[in-house]
C-alpha positions in Angstrom: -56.8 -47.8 117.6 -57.6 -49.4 114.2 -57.3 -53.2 113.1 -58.1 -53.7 109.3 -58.4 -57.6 108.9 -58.7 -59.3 105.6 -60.6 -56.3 103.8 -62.3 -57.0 100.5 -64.2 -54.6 98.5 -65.3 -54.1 95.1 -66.7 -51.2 93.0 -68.4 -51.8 90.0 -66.8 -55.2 89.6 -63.3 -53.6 90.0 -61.7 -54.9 93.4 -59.9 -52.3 95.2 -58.8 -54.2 98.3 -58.2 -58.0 98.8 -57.6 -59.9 101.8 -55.9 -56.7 103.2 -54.9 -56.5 106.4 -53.6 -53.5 108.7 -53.3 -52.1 111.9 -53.2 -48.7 113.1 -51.4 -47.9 116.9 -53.3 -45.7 118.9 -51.4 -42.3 118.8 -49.6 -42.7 115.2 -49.4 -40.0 112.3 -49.5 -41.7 109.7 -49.7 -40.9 106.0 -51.5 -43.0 103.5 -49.7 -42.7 100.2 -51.1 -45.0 97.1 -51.5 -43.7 93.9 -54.7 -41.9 92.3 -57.8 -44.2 91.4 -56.5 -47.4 94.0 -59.1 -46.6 96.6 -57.5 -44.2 99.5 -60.6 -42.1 99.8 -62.9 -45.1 99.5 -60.4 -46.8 103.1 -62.2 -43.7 104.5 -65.4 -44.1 103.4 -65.5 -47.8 105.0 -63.4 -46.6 108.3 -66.5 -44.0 109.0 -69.3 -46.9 107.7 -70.3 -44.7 105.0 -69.7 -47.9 102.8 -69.6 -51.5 103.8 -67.0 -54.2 102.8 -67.7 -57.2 100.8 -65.9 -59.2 103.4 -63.4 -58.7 106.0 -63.2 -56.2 109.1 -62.4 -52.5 110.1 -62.4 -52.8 114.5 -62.1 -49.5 116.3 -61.7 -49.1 119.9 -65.4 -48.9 121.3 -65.5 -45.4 122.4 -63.3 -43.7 119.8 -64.4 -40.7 118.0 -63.7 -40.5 114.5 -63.5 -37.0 113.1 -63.1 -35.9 108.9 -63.5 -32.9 107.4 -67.3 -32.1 105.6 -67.8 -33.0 102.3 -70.6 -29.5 102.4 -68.5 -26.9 103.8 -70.3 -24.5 105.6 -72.1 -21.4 104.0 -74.7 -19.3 106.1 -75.0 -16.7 108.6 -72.9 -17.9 111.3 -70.2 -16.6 111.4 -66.5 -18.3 111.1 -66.2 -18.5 114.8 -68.8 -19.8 115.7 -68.8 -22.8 113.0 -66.0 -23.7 114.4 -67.1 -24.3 118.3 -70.2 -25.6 117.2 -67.7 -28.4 115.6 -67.3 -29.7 119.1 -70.6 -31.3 119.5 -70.0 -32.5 123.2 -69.2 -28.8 124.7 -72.3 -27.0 122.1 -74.2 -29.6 123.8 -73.7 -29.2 128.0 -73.8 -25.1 127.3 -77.5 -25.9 125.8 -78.6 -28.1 128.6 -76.6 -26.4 131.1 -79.2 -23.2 130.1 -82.3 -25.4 131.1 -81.3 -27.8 133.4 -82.3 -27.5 136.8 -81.5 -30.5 138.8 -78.5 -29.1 141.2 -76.6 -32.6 140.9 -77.0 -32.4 137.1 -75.5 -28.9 136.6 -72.9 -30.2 138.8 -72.1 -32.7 136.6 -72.5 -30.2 133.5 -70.1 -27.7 134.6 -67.7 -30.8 136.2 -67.6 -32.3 132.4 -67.4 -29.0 130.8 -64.0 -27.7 133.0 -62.7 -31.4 131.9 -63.0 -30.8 128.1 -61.7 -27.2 129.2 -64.6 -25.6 127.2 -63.5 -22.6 128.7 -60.9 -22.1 127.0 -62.4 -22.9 124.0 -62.9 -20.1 121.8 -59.3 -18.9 122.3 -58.4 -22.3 121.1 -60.7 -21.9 118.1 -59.4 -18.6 117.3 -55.7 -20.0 117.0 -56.9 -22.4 114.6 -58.7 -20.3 112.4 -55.4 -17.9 112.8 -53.1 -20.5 111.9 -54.9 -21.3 109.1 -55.3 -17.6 107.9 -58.0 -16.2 109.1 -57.8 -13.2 110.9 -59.5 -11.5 113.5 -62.0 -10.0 111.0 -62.8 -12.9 108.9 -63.1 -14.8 112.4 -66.6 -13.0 113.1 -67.6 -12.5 109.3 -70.5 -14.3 108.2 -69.5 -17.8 106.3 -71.4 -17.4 103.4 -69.0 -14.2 102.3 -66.1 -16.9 102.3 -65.2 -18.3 98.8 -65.4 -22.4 98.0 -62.0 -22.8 99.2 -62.2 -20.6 101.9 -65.2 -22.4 103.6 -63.0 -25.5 103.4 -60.8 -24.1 105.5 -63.5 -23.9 108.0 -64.1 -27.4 107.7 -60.5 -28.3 108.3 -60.7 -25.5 111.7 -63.4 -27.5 112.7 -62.7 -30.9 112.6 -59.4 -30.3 113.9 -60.9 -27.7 117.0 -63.1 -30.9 117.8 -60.2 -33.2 118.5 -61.9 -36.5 117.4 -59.3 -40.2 118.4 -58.8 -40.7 114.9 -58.6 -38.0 112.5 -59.0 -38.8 109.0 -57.5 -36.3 106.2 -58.1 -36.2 103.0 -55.5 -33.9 100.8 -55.6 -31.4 103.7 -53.2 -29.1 102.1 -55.1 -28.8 98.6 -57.4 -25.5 99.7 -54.2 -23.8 102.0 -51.2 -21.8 100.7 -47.8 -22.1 101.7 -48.0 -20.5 104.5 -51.3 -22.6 106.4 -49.9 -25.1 105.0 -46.4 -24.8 107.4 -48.9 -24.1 110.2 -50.9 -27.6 109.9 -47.9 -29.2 109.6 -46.6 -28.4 113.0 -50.0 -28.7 114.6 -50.2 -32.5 113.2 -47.1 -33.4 114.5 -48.0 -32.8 118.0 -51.7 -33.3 117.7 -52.4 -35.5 120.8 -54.4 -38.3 119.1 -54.6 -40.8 116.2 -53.8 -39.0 112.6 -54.6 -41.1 109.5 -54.2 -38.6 106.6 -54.0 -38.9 102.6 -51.7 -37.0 101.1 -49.0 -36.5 98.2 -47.3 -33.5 99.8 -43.5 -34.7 100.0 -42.6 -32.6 102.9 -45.6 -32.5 104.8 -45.2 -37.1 105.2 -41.7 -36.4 106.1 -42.1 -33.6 109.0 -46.2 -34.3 110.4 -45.8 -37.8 110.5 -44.0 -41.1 111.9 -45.3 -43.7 109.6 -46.9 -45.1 106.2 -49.2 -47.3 105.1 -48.8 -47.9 101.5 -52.0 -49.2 99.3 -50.2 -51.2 96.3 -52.0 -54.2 94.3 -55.1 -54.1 96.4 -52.9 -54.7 99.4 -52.1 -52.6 102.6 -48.5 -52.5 103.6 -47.3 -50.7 107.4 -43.7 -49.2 107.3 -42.5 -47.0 110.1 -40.8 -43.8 109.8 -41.7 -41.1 107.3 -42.3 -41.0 103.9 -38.2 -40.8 102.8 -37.9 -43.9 104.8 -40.4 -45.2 103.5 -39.2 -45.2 100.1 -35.8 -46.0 100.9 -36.7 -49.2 103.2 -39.7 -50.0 100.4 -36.4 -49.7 97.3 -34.5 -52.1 99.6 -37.4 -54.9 99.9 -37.9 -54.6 96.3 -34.4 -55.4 95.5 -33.9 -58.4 98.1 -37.2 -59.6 96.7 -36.1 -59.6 93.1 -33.3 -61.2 94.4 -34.6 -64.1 95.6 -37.0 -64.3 93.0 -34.1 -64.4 90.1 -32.6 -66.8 92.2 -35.4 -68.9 92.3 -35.9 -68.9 88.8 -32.2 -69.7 87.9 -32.7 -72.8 90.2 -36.1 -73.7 88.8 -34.3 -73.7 84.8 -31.2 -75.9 86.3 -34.2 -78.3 87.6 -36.0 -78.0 84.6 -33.0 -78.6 82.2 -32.1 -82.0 84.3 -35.7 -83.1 83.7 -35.8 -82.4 79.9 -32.8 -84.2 79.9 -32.8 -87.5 81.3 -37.3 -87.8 82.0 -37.3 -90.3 79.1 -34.3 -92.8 80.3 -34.9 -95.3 82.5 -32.0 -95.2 85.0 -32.7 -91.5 85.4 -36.5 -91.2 85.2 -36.9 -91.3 89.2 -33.8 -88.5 89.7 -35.9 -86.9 86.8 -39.4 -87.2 88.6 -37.8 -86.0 92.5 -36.5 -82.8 90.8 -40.4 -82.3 89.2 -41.2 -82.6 92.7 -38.9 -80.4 93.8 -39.4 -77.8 91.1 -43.7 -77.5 92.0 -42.6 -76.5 95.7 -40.7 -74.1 94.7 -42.4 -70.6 94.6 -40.7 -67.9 93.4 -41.7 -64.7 95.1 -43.9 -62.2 93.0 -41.7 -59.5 91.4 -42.0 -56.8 92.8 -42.1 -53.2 90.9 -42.8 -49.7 90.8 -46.4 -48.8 89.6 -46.0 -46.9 86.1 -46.3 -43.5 86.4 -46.6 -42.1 83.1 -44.4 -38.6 82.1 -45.6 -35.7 81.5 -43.8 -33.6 77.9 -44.6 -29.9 76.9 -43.8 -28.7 73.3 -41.3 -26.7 73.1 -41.6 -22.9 72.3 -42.7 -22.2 68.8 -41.1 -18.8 68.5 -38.3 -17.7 69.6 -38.7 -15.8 73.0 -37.7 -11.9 73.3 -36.3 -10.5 75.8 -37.7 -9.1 78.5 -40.3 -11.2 78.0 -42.7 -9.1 80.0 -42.2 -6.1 81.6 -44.8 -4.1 84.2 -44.2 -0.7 85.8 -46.2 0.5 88.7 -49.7 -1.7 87.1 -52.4 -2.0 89.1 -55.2 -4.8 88.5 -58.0 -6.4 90.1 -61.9 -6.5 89.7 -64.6 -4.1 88.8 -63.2 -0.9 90.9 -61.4 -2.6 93.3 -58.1 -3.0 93.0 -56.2 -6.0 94.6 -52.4 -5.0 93.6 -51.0 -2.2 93.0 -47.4 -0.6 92.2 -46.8 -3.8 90.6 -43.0 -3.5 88.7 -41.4 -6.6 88.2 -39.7 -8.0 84.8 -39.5 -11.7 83.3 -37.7 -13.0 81.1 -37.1 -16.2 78.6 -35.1 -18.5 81.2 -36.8 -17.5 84.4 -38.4 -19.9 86.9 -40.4 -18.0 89.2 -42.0 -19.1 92.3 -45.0 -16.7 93.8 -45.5 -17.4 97.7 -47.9 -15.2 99.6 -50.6 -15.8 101.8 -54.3 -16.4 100.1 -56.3 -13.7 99.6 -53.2 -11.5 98.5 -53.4 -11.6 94.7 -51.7 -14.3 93.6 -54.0 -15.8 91.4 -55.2 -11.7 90.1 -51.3 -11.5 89.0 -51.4 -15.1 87.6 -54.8 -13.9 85.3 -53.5 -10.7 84.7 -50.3 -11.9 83.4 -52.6 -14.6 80.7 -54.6 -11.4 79.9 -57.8 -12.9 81.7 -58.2 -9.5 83.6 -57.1 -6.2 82.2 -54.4 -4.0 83.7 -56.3 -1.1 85.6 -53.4 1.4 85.6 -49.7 1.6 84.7 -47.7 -0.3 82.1 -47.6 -4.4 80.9 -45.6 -4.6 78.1 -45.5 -8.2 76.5 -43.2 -9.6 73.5 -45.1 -9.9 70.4 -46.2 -13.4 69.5 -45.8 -14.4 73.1 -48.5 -17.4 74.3 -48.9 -18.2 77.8 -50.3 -21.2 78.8 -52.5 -20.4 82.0 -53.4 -23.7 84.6 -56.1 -23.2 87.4 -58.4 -24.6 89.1 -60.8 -22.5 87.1 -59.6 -23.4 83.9 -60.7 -27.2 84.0 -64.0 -25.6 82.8 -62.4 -25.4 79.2 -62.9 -29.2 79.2 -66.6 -30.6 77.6 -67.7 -32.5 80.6 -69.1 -34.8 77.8 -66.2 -35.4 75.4 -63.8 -37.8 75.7 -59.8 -36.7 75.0 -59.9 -38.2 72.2 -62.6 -35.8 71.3 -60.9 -33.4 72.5 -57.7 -33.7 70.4 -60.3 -33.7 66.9 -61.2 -30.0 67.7 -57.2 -29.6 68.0 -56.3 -31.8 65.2 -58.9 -31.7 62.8 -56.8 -32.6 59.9 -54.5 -35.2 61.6 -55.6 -38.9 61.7 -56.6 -41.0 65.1 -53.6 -42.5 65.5 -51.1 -39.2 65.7 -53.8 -38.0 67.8 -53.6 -41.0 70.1 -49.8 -40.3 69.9 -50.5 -36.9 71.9 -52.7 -37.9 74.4 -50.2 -40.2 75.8 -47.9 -37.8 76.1 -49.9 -36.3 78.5 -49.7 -39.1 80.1 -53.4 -40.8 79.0 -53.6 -44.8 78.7 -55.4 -45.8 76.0 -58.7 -46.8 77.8 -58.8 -43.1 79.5 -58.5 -41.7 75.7 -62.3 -42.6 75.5 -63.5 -41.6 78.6 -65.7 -39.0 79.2 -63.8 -36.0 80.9 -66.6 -35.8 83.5 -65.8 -39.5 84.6 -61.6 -39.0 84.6 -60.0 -38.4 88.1 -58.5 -35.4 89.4 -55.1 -36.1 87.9 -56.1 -37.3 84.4 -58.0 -34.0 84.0 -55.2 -32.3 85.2 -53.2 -34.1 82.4 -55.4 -33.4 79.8 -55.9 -29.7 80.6 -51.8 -29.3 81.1 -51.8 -31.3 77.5 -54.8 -29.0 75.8 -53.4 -25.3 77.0 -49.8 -26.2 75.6 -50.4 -28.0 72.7 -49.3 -25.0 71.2 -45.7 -24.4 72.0 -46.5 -21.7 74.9 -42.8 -19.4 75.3 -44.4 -19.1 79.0 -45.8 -21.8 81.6 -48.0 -20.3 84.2 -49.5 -22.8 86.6 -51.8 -22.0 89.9 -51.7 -25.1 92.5 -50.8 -27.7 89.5 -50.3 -30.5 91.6 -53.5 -30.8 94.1 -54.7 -33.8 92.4 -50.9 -35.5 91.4 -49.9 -38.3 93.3 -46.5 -38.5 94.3 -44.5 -40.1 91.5 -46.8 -37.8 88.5 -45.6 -34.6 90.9 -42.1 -36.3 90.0 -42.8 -36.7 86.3 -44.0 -33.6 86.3 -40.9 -31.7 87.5 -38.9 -33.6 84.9 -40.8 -32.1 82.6 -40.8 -28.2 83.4 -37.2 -28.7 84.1 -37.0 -30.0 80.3 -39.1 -27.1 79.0 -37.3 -24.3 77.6 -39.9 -21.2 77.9 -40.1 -19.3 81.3 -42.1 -20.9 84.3 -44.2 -18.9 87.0 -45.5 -21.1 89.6 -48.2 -20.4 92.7 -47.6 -23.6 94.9 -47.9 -25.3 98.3 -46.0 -27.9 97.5 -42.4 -27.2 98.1 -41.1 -30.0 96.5 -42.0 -28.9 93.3 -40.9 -25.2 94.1 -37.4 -26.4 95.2 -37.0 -28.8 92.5 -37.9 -26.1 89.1 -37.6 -22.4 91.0 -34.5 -20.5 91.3 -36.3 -16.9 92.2 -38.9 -16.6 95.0 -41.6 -13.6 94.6 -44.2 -12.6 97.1 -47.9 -11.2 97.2 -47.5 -8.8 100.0 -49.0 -5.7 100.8 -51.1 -5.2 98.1 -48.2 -6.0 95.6 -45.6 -8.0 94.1 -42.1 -8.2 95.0 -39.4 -10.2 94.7 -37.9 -11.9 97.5 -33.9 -12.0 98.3 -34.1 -15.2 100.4 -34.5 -19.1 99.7 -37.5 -21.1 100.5 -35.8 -22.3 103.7 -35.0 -19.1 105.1 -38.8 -17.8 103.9 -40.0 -20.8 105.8 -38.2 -20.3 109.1 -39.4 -16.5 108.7 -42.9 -17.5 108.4 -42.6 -19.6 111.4 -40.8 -17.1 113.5 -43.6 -14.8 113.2 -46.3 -16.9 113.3 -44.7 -17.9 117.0 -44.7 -14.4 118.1 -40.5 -14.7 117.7 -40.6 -11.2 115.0 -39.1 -11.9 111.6 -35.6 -12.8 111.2 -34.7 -11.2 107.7 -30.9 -10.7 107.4 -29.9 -7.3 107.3 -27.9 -7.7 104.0 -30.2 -8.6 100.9 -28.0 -10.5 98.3 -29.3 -9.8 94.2 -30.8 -12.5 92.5 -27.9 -13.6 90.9 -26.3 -14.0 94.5 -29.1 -16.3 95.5 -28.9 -18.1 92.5 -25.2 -18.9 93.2 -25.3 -19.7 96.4 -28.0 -22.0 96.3 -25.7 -23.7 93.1 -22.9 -24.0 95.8 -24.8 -25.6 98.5 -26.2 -28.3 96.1 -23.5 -30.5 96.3 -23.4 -30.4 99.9 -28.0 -30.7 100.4 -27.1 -33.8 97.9 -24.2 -35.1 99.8 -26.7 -34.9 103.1 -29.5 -36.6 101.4 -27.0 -39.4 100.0 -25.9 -39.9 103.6 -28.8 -40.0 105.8 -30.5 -42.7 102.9 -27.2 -44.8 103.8 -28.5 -44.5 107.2 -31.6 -45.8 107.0 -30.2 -49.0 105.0 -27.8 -49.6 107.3 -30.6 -49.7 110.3 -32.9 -51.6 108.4 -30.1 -54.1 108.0 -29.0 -54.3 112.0 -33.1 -54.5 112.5 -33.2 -57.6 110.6 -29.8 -58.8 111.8 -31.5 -58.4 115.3 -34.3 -60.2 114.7 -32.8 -63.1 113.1 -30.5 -63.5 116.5 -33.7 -62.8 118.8 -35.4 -66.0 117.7 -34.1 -69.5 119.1 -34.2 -71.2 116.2 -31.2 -69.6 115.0 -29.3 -71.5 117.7 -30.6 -74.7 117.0 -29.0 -74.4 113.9 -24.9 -74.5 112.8 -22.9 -72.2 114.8 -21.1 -70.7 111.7 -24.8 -68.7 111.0 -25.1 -67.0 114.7 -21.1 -66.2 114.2 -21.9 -64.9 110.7 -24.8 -63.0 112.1 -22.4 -61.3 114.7 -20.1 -60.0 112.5 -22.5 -58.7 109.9 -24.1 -56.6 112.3 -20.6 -55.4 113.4 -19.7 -54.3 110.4 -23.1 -52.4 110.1 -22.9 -50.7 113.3 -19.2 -49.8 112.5 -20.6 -48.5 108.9 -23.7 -46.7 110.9 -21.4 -45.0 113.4 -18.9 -43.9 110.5 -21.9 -43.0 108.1 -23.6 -40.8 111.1 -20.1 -38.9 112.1 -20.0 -37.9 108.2 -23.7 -37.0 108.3 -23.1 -34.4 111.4 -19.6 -33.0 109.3 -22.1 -32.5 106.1 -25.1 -31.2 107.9 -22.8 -28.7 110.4 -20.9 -27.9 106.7 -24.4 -27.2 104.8 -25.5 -24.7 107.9 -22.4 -22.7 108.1 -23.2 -22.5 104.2 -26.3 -21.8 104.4 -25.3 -19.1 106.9 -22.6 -17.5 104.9 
């Protein structure tokens, strides 16, 4: 489908690919994983000719279509619909000529193509989409231009994916859906019928919508198969065996060298000494290998000490103007909660989130809040606090007027800034570094509460990692609105939902919230238990069944080792030149991969034990 061959390109001097070579098979989902700033988005760019290399090629099969979502997301009269099947170029096209063609063997043809593409079908197909994605029937035939930023991305994504292009090229899909579309497009890419070459840093989403990786590292493109959790594991493993070899490279280089400095200036010695100079410049240690540093993320601590409840709200209503998007609203939080709001978008997450940080007042009822309380509030939205113009260092001088550059400079990177991002101008940071800086700026002050709205759409992978270290370390309460469920399993420990017009806590784990959502959205009803546990029965069980979700993960990365290892076992025996060697090797070979198959047969019988143990858990 896709042959990268020796790609080189540079951006203002910077190279962001060398010599790198790839190849896509037709029919692969495949996630392209890299971290922020190494050119993922820019691979696009140069697949769809946008940009062109400085050398190398990108080869695509003749015919293919490639298909991305807009960059201008749609915004006029038409409505949703309509946008949608007018995505499909091909079909928008035959309807208009079939209206004024008048050849009898042309509108043969017209109507032959057009039952072939099954355009018939089409606006059923369009409104599954858009339903999956949450749109319903209403907001189907409303005009675009009523539809919010985000919203109108989601058009974007309906239509690109309605269209069915041979490769279909994804940038951060999941930033602009909730939860719930999010589940949806997940399903729908692992069965999409075509090519699917997607960017994305959504943990789940690489390890259930797609069956392989390409990883961009040092200016390099790297193929692994599998999804991203074997990915990492079989990426840990080459790392070590490189290092490996490399240290023992190096220990045989300083044995060579130590002859040499020995015995170069005697006479009866010099030509041993000048063979093993010889012998030392063919060696070639490997390049070490190593992760790329992902710097941490650290929140000060709270500066008072937090009352309890922290917050309490009996039947409040809130929203905008007169309208009123929740109402009824009576929920409590307290110091050591970590809260997780789910609900579909467009049901007043975000409203609760603002009214809780006092952006929006309260429009009836009660909110109490503990005096001295400061909540630290992170949306989208809020990146406007930052001067496009300063840098964060200049940021930090209107926080720190009276401390020096150097403590200042000491705060910044524990945001996570390097020192050459410190005087950059915020308008010219990426997505993440922002994010940093914004995270860094609306705590600075010891906040007793953390709320954060979609805080990891521009995190890669390992800073979404760094990240949950760090709330986990923080002592104040968390609420979190989040696709990523990663994160929510990883810091959360109480599920709430926007539902209804109001907020509610849930009595189920994210699992079980999952499986509901997918139930229904298969026409299969919801399958809510009849008995509701209290929250301190959740929180239990889900403390019991750690061991055992741990003991699963443990096994099934043993797995994956162990097949690696019998992969290259097999093709070490599967080239002749093993043969041609002693006989002791193919023997050796033999029994290593016995004893890995006996390990992998072993390792998979526990696996089924944990995994049939963890669902009768899970059940209980």
């Amino acid at each position: 489908m896709l042959a990268i061959t020796n790609l080189t390109y540079r951006i203002q001097g910077r190279e962001l690919f060398e010599d790198a070579s790839v190849v896509l098979p037709t029919g692969s989902k495949t996630g392209f994983v890299g971290k922020n700033g190494t050119g993922k988005t820019t691979l696009f760019h140069l697949i769809q000719g946008h940009l062109g290399a400085d050398s190398g090629s990108i080869e695509l099969n003749k015919k293919a279509r490639i298909g991305a979502v807009a960059q201008e997301a749609p915004a006029g009269n038409e409505s949703v619909l309509d946008v949608v099947l007018a995505a499909d170029k091909e079909r928008t096209a035959l309807l208009a000529e079939a209206e004024t063609a008048t050849d009898p063997h042309r509108i043969s043809d017209i109507y032959t193509r057009l039952a072939d593409i099954d355009a018939y079908s089409a606006e059923a197909r369009a409104s599954s989409i858009l339903k999956g994605l949450g749109f319903e029937q209403d907001r189907q035939l409303a005009p675009t231009h009523e539809l919010s930023g985000g919203w109108r991305m989601r058009v974007a994504l309906a239509g690109v994916l309605f269209s069915q292009p041979d490769l279909l090229l994804l940038d951060e899909p999941t930033n602009y859906l909730d939860l719930e579309g999010t589940l949806w497009l997940e399903k729908y890419l692992a069965t999409y019928p075509y090519t699917v070459f997607m960017i994305s840093h959504d943990r789940d989403l690489l390890n259930k919508a797609v069956n392989s990786i390409i990883h961009l590292e040092h200016r390099k493109l790297t193929f692994y198969k599998g999804n991203y959790d074997t990915f990492e594991t079989t990426r840990r493993m080459q790392m070590e065996l490189n290092n490996k070899s490399r240290d023992k490279s190096l220990e045989q280089i300083a044995h060579l060298q130590k002859f040499v400095d020995r015995f170069k200036a005697k006479a009866t010695k010099a030509k041993q000494a000048q063979s093993r100079m010889k012998m030392i410049e063919k060696l070639k240690p490997p390049a070490a290998m190593f992760d790329e540093y992902a710097a941490p993320f650290k929140f000060q601590p709270p500066k008072d000490e937090p009352p309890t409840p922290m917050i309490t709200l009996e039947k409040v209503a809130a929203g905008y103007g007169d309208k009123a998007i929740l109402r009824n609203v009576t929920m409590r939080i307290d110091p050591d909660d970590r809260i997780a709001l789910v609900g579909v978008n467009g049901n007043g997450k975000s409203t609760f989130a603002k009214l809780l940080a006092g952006d929006i007042p309260v429009m009836d009822g009660t909110l109490r809040k503990g005096k001295k309380l400061e909540i630290a509030h992170f949306a989208q939205h809020q990146m406007d606090k930052l001067q496009p113009e300063w840098t964060p260092l200049e940021h930090m001088v209107d926080l720190m007027p009276l401390d020096n550059e150097a403590r200042r400079r000491s705060r910044l990177a524990q945001m996570g800034l390097t020192t050459s991002r410190m005087d950059t101008k915020a308008k010219n940071l990426s997505g993440g570094e922002r994010a940093r800086l914004l995270m860094g700026i609306i705590t600075f002050g010891g906040p007793g509460m953390m709320i954060l709205d979609e805080p990891t759409n521009h995190l890669d992978i390992d800073s979404r990692d760094a990240l949950v270290h760090a709330l986990n370390d923080y002592d104040g309460a968390v609420l979190i609105i989040s696709h990523d469920r990663h994160l929510i399993e990883a810091t959360c420990d109480t599920l709430w939902i926007a539902e209804g017009g109001t907020i509610r806590e849930l009595d189920e784990d994210l699992d079980t919230y999952q499986r509901n959502i997918t139930s229904t959205k298969e026409g299969k009803g919801n399958a809510k238990g009849e008995q509701k546990s209290s929250k301190q029965e959740a929180i239990s069980k889900r403390a019991e069944v750690a061991p055992l979700r741990k003991s699963v993960k443990e096994t099934e990365t043993k797995i994956a080792r162990l097949r690696v290892e019998i992969d290259k076992i097999d093709a070490q025996l599967a080239d002749p030149k093993v043969y041609n060697g002693a006989p002791e090797r193919v023997i050796a070979l033999g029994k290593d991969k016995a004893r890995f198959a006996a390990d992998l047969e072993s390792s998979e019988e526990q696996w089924l034990a944990l995994s049939a143990e963890l669902e009768d858990a899970e059940r209980a």
